[in-house]
Structures are given as C-alpha cells and as structure tokens.
N, C-alpha and C positions, 0 to 999 in steps of 0.2 A: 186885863193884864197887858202890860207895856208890848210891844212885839218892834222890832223897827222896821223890816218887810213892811207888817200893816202900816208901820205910821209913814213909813215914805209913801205908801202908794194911797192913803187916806189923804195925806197932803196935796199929791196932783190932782186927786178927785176934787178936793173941796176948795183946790184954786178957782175950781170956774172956767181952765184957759179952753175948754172946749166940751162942748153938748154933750155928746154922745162918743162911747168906748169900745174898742176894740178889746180882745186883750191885747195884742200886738201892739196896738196903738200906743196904750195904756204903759207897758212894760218900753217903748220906745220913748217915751214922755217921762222918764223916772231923770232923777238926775244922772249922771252919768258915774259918780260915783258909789254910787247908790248898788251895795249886793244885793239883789233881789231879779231870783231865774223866772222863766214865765211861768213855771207853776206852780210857786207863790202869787204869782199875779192871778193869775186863773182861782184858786183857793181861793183869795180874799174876795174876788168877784163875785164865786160862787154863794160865801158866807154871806155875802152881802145883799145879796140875791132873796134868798132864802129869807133874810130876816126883815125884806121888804124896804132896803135903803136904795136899792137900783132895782129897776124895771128894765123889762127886756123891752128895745126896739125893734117893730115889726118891720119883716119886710129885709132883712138884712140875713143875708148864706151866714155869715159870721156872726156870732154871740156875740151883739152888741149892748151896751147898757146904758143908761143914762140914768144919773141921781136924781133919788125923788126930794122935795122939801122936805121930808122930813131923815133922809138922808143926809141932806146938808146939816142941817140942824144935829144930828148925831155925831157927823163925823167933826164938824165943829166943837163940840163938847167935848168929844176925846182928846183929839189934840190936844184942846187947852188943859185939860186936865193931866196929860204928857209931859206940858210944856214942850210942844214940839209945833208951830206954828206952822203952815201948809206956805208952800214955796211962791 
C-alpha cells in the first residue's frame, strides 16, 4: 500500500548516493520538503530491517544499515509500481 513517508525515504535508499545509513543520515538526506519526522525514518528502517532489505553495519554505536541486492531490487519494484521514481 502507497505510504509517502515510505516512498520518499525508499527513493533516497534506492538512489545509491551513498553505502551505508544512519537514521539521522538518512532523515538529513530526505528532500527538504519532504514531511517525514525521524520516527518514520526509524520505522521504515526497522520494517526493512526485519524483512531483510538492509543489513545491519558492524562496528558502528549508531544503527547503521546498508541495502542489500535484493533490497534494491524491492524497493525498485515498489517505486515503479507507485510511479514515484527515487530522486
């Protein structure tokens, strides 16, 4: 189901413009019009987490994450299927 939280912050994921995610990061890299507080950001993390599209980064005090291929692969699908193309 559509959400736009999700699709704006699926769009910065599945740009690519960088590895590995903070949430902070993450919620700093939204566009700037973009309504979405950090814990929408954290939730979508979490969800995404769980159903094995990011992997946790070892080694890092902060919950960091970085998309797996087959994450990409997902969140590319949704988009298009949105029609909301990632930024």
């Amino acid at each position: 189901m559509y959400s736009a939280s999700r699709a704006v912050v699926y769009g910065v994921l599945a740009s690519g413009l960088q590895q590995s995610w903070t949430v902070r990061g993450l919620h700093q890299a939204l566009p700037r019009d973009a309504v979405v507080g950090t814990e929408a950001v954290r939730a979508v993390i979490y969800l995404l987490l769980a159903d094995g599209f990011v992997e946790p980064v070892a080694g890092q005090r902060a919950l960091t994450v970085r998309l797996t291929a087959v994450g990409h692969q997902f969140l590319a699908g949704v988009l298009a299927q949105w029609g909301k193309p990632g930024p």
